[in-house]
C-alpha positions as CSV (number, residue, x, y, z in Angstrom):
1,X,-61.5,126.9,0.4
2,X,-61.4,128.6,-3.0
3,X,-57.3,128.0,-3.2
4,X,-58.1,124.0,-2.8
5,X,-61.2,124.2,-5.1
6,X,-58.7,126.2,-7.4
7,X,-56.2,123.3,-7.4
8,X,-58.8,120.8,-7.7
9,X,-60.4,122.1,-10.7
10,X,-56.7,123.4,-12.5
11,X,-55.8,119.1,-11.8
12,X,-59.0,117.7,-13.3
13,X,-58.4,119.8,-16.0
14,X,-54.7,119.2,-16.8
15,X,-54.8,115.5,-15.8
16,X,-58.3,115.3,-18.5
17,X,-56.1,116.9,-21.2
18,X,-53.2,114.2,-20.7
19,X,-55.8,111.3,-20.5
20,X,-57.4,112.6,-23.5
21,X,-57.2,109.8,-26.1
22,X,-54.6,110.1,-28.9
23,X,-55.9,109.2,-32.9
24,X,-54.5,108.5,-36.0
25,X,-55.9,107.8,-39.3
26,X,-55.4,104.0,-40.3
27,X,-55.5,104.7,-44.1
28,X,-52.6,103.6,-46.9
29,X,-53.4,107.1,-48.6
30,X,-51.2,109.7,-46.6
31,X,-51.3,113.2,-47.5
32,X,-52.2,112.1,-50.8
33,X,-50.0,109.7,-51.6
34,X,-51.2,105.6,-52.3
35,X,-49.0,103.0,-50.6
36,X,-50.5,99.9,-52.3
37,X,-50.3,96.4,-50.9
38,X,-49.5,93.9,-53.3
39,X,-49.7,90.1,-53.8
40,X,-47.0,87.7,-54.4
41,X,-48.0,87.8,-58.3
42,X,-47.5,91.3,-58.4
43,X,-51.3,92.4,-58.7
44,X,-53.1,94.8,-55.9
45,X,-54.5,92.7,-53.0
46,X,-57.7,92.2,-53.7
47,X,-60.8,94.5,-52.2
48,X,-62.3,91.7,-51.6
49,X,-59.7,89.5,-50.1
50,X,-57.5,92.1,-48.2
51,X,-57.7,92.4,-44.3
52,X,-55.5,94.4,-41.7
53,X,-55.0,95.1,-37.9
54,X,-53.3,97.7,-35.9
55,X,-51.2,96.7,-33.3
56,X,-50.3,99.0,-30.0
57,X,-48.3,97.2,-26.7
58,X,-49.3,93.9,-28.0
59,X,-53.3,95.1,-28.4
60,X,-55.1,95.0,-31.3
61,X,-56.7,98.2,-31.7
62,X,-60.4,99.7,-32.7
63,X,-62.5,96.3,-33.7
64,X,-59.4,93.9,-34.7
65,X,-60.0,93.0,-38.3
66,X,-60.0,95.9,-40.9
67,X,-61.1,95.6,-45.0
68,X,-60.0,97.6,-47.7
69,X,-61.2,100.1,-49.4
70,X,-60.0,99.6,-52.9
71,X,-57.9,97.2,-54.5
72,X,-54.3,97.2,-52.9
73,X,-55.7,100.0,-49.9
74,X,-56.6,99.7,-46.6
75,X,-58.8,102.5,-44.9
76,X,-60.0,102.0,-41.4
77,X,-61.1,105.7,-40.6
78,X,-59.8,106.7,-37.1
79,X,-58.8,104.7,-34.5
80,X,-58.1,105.7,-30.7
81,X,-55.3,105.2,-28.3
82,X,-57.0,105.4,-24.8
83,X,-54.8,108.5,-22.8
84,X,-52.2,108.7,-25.8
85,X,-53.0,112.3,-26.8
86,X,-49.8,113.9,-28.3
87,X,-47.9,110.7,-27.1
88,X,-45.2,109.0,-29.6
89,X,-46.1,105.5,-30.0
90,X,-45.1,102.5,-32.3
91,X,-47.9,101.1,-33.7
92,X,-47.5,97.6,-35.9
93,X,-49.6,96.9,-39.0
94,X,-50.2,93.3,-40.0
95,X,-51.9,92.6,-43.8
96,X,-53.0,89.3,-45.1
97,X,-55.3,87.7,-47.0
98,X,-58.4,86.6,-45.3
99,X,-59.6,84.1,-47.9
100,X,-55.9,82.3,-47.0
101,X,-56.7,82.2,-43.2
102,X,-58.7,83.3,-40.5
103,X,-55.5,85.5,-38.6
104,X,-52.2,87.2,-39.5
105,X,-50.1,84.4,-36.7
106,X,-51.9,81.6,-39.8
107,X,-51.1,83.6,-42.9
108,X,-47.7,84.1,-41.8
109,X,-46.9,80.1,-40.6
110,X,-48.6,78.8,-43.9
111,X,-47.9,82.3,-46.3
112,X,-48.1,83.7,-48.7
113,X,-47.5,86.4,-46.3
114,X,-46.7,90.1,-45.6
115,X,-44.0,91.7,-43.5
116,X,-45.7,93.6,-40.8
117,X,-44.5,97.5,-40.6
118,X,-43.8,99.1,-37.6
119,X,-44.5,103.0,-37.8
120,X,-43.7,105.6,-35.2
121,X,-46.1,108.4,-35.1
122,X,-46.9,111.3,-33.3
123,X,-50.8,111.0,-32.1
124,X,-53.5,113.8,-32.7
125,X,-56.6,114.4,-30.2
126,X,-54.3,117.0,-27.6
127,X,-56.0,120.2,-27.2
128,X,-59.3,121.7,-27.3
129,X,-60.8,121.2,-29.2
130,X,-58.8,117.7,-30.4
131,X,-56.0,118.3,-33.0
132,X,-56.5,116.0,-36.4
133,X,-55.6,112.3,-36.2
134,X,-52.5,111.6,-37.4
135,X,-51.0,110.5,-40.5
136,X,-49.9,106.8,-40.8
137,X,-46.6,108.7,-41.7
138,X,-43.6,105.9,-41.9
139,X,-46.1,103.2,-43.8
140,X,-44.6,101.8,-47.2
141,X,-47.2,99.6,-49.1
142,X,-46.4,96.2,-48.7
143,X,-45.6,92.9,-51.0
144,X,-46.4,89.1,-50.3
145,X,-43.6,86.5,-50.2
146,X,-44.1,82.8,-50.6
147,X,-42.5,81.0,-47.7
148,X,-39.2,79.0,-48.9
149,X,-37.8,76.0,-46.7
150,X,-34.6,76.2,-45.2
151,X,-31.5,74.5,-46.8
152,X,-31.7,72.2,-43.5
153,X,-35.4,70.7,-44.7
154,X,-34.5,70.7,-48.3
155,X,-31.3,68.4,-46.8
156,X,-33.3,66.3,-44.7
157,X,-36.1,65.5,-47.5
158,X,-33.4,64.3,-49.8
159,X,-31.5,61.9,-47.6
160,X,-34.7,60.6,-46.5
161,X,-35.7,60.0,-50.0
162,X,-32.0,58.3,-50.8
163,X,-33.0,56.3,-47.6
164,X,-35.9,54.9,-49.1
165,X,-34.5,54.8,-52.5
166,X,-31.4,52.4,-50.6
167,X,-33.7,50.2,-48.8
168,X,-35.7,49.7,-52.5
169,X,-33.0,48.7,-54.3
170,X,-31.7,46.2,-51.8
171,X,-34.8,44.6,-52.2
């Protein structure tokens, strides 16, 4: 009886420690250093304007929607990984400009819009007590791009307008 209590209580306790939930810390400052996110005019995103997510398996992580701290930095404090303790995961951040639209999927159809990273870190929060959350080690800052049509549109558009500008003159 004490052997299968034994085995009982040594497997709740390993299986808690792998199910333990893994953290990192969503911030653009790592280890000291700023990795600002910047407009398509070449200024900081605003404080104001700035928003963010964090992506995991096609889930958007902690409460969606993140602000910034600062001109040009995001902080989102800690964010959880439910039984990704000391796991290596891929974890995609998304930036835009909320004043632009509601959601990254709009900013990025309609731009100006930011390339979203993908960073591979190992998660803190193994161990007793938890280890520190991770670093967002891998992120780079980020810069807006205008969205430019394709040579096919800007192709289209023109003999169209010839079209119009034919069936005019003929008049």
């Amino acid at each position: 009886m004490k052997k299968a209590l034994f085995a009982f209580a040594t497997g709740a306790v390993v299986f808690g420690a792998s199910a333990a939930d893994g953290t990192f810390s969503a911030s653009a400052v790592i280890n000291g250093v700023r990795y600002y996110v910047y407009d398509v005019d070449g200024a900081k995103l605003s404080k104001a304007n700035g928003a963010v997510q964090f992506i995991y398996n096609g889930t958007v992580l902690g409460a969606g929607t993140y602000g910034f701290l600062t001109d040009g930095l995001f902080s989102a404090g800690t964010i959880s990984i439910p039984g990704q303790a000391g796991q290596t995961v891929a974890i995609t951040i998304e930036v835009w400009d909320k004043t632009k639209a509601a959601t990254y999927d709009i900013a990025s159809a309609f731009g100006p819009y930011w390339l979203p990273q993908t960073v591979t870190i190992t998660l803190g929060g193994a161990g007793t007590p938890a280890a520190t959350p991770a670093p967002l080690t891998g992120y780079t800052g980020g810069q807006a791009f205008l969205p430019v049509p394709e040579p096919t549109t800007v192709a289209l558009a023109a003999l169209g307008l010839g079209g119009l500008l034919f069936v005019r003159r003929r008049k």
